[in-house]
C-alpha positions in Angstrom: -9.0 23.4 36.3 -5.2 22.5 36.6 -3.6 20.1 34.3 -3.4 17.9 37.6 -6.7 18.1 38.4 -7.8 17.5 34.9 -6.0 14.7 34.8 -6.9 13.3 38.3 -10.8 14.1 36.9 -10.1 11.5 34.5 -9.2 7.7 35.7 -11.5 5.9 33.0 -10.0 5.6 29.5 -11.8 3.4 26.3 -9.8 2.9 23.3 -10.6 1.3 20.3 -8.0 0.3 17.1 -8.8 -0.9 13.6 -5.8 -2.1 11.5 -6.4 -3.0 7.7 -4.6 -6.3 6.4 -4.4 -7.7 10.2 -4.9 -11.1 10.9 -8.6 -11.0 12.9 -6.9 -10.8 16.4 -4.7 -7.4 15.1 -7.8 -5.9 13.2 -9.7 -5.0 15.7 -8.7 -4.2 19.6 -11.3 -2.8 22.2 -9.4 -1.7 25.9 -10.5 0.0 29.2 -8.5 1.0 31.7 -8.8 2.5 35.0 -6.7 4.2 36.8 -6.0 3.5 40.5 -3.6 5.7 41.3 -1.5 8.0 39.2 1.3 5.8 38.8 -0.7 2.5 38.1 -3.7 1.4 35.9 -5.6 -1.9 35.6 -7.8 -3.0 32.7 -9.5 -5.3 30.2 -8.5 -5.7 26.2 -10.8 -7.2 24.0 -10.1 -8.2 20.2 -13.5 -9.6 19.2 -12.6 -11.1 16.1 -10.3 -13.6 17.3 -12.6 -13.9 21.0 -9.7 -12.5 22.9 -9.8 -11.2 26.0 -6.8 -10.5 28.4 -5.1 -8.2 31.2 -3.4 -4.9 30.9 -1.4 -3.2 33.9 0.7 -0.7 33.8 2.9 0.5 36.3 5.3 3.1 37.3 7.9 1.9 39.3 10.1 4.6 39.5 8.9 8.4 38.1 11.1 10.5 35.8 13.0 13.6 37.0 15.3 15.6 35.8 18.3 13.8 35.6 16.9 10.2 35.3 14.4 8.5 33.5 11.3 6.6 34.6 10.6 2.9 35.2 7.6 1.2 34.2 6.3 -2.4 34.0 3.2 -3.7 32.7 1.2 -6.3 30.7 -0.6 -6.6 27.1 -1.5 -8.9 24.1 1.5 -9.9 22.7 2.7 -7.6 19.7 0.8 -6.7 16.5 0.8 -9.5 14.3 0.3 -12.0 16.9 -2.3 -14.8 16.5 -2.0 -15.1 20.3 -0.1 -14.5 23.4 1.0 -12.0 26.6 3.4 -9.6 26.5 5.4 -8.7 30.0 7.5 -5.8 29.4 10.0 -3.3 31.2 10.6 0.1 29.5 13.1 3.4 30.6 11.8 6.9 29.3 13.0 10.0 29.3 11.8 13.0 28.2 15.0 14.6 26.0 13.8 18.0 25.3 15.8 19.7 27.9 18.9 17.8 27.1 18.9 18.0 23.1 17.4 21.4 22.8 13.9 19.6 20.5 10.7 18.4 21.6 11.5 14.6 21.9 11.2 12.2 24.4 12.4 8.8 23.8 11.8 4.7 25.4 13.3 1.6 25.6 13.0 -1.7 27.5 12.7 -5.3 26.9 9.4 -7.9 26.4 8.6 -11.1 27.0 6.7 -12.2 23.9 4.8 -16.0 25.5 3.1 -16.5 21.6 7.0 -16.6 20.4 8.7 -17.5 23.7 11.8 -15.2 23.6 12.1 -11.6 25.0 12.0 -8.7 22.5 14.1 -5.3 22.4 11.1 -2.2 22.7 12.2 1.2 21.3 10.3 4.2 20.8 11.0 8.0 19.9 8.0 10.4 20.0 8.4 14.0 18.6 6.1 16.7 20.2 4.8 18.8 17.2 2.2 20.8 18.8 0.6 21.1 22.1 -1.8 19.0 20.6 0.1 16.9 17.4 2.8 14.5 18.1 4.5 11.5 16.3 5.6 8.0 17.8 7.5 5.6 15.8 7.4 2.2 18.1 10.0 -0.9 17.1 7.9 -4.0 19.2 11.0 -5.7 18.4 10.5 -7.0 15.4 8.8 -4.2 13.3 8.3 -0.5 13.1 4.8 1.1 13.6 4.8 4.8 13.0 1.5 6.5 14.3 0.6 10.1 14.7 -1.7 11.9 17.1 -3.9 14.5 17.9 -5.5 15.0 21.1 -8.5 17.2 21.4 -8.5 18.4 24.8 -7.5 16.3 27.9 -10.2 13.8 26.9 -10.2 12.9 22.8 -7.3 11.1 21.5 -6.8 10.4 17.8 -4.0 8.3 16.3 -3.3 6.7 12.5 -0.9 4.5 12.4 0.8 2.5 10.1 0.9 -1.4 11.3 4.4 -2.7 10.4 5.5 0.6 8.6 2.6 -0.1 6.0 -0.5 -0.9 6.8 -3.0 1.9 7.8 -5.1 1.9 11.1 -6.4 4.6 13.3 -7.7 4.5 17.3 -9.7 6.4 18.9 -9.5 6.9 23.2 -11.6 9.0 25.7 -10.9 9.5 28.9 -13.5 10.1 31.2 
């Protein structure tokens, strides 16, 4: 089976994140999302220690290609750290790899934070260690969470990550 296929195969994905030192809505998130088409998913997050329950959409407005980047929208809990609130954001991506000659890809993009009221600057750089190892270091626009992953397969996804550069957590997703 093709990567495509493989991918296509798999439109259901569950996800669930432990963070230590978190206030109870942080400390535990629970998400599934399915994927309608390729270029947008819908879903439910759940942080049961706060009773928290919200939207998430993603959606690709505009796919990458060689010589620009892509353009996606969506909607989540507000950022890490967060008693409450929705985030809206818009983010650009490009994969660099061709252009810099290393395995990076890089995102950035603008959020509306409704728990603070104010849109945040969004900034990520992932580095592609492996097939199956990468890094991600995400600003939300306030702090820096560095995570790294391993994905087993098309399906398994594991990431630990450090909540506001300092505080460990790890997640766990499987497609399906």
């Amino acid at each position: 089976m093709s990567g495509a296929e493989n991918n296509e195969a798999h439109k259901w994905t569950l996800s669930v994140r432990a963070l230590s030192n978190q206030i109870p809505r942080a400390s535990l998130r629970t998400t599934l999302t399915y994927r309608l088409h390729p270029r947008f998913s819908i879903g439910v997050e759940y942080n049961p220690r706060a009773d928290d329950v919200g939207l998430l959409a993603n959606f690709v407005a505009m796919t990458e290609t060689e010589r620009r980047p892509s353009l996606i929208f969506g909607t989540s809990s507000d950022r890490i750290g967060t008693p409450s609130g929705r985030s809206l954001y818009a983010t650009v991506s490009k994969n660099l790899s061709q252009i810099v000659n290393l395995p990076i890809a890089s995102y950035v993009g603008v959020a509306y934070s409704s728990h603070e009221d104010r849109f945040l600057p969004l900034a990520g750089l992932t580095v592609n260690w492996t097939n199956n190892f990468s890094s991600l270091v995400i600003f939300d626009g306030v702090k820096v969470h560095p995570t790294f992953t391993y994905a087993l397969g098309s399906r398994h996804v594991f990431t630990f990550l450090l909540a506001q550069g300092k505080n460990p957590g790890a997640s766990y997703s499987i497609s399906f």
